[in-house]
Each structure stands twice: as structure tokens, then as C-alpha cells.
N, C-alpha and C positions, 0 to 999 in steps of 0.2 A: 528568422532564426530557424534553422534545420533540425528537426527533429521528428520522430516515429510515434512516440508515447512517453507517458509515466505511471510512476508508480511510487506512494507514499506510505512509509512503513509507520500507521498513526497508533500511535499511546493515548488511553485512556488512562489516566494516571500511569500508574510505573508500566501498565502491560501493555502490551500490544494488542493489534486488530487485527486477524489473520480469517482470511477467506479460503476455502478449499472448493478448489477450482472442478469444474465439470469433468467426468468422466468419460460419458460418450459421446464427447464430441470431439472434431478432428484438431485437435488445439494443443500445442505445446506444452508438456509437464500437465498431462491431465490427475484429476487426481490428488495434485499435488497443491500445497499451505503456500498460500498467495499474499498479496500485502494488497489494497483497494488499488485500482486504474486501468489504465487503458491504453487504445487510440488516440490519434489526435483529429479535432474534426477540425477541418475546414483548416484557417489560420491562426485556429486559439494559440495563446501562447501556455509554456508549461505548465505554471500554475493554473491557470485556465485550465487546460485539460484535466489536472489531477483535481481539481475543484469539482469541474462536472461530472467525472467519474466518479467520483467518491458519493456526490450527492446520490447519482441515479444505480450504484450498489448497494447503499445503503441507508439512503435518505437521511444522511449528515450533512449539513452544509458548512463544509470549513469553509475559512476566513485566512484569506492573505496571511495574516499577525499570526495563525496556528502554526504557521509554517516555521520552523526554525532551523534548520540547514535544508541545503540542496547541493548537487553534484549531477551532471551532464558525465554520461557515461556511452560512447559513441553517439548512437541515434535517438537514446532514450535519457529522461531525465528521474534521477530517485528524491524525492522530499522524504523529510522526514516532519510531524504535527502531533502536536500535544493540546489535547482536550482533557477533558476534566472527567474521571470515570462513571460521573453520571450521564455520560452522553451514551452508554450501552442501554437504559429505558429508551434510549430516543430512534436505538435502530430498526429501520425498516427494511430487512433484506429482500434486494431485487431479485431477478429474474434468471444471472448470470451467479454460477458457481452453485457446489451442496449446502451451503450452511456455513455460519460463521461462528466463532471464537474468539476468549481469550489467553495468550499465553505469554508468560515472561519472555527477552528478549536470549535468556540461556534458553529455554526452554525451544525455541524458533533454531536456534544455529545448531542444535542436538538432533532436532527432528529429521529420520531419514526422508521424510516427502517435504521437506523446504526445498521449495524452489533454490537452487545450489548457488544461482547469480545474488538473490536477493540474500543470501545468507552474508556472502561477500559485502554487498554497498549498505548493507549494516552492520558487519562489525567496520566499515570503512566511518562509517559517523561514531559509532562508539568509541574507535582509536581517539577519529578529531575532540572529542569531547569529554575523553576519560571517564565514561560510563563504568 
């Protein structure tokens, strides 16, 4: 399967998990309110990749079963994962990005530094699911 990266917009109960991405580095929407993922290494497949991402940003380790939609959107793929809002004692923020947060899912499609794509393939799962 053909694909570049993913990226999973994960709810800790009703809110979301939003990373705010680096600023001085040479990287796309610096700056700017991210959703956990990545690269894809090697031959993982997408869940795979948005699994090992998510663990090594924030030392969460989703489970398959977390995951409850997904959509391929050219090269890259979005999940969306629902964990339980005590999984925020459990983070340990990595290396990549200023700090993390949590914000309702209006709260993310309002915000002028959301990433503008990721705004899109979330209200795209909110349509599928009448959010």
C-alpha cells in the first residue's frame, strides 16, 4: 500500500489532543496546532505508522480497537482514536513539537493556527458520524 504518513486526530474523552508543532525548524505550518503522527518508516502499514508515532510523541500506546474511522487522503492517511481522559496523566511529551494540549473539536476548526488540511479530514469524520 502507497502511502507518505499519518495522522490521528485522538479524543481523550470528548476533547481532543493537539500538538503545536516547532517553530524554528524548516517544516511545514510551523508554529501551527497539529494532531499526533508522522512519517512512514520502512514498510509499516498506516495504522502502524500512526501507532509508532503517536507512542514516540507522546508515549501513548494506542491499540488497533482505539482506532474508529479512517480515510486515505492522497498520500497520507487520517485516523481518528478514542481513549479515555485519563490517558492525559499518562503523557509523556517527546522531543518533536512546543507542548501539548487539550481542546474541544469546535474549538480546533476555529483556531487560526490549525493546521487548515487537518481542520478539513475532521470536520470530514464529524459529517460521517454526526458529531
Amino acid at each position: 500500500m502507497e502511502f507518505n504518513g499519518a495522522k490521528v486526530a485522538l479524543f481523550l474523552g470528548a476533547d481532543l489532543l493537539v500538538i503545536r508543532r516547532d517553530s524554528h525548524k524548516p517544516i511545514p505550518f510551523p508554529g501551527h496546532l497539529d494532531f499526533p503522527g508522522g512519517g512512514r518508516e520502512d514498510d509499516e502499514s498506516p495504522q502502524d505508522c500512526v501507532i509508532r508515532e503517536t507512542l514516540e510523541e507522546l508515549g501513548l500506546g494506542l491499540k488497533p480497537s482505539d482506532i474508529v474511522w479512517s480515510r486515505q487522503y492522497d498520500q497520507n492517511w487520517f485516523f481518528v482514536a478514542q481513549r479515555p481522559p485519563t490517558d492525559r496523566d499518562q503523557i509523556v511529551f517527546g522531543d518533536e513539537g512546543q507542548g501539548w494540549q487539550m481542546m474541544t473539536p469546535k474549538g480546533f476548526e476555529a483556531h487560526p493556527l490549525a493546521v487548515p488540511h487537518l481542520i478539513t479530514r475532521l470536520q470530514d469524520y464529524l459529517a460521517d458520524t454526526q458529531h
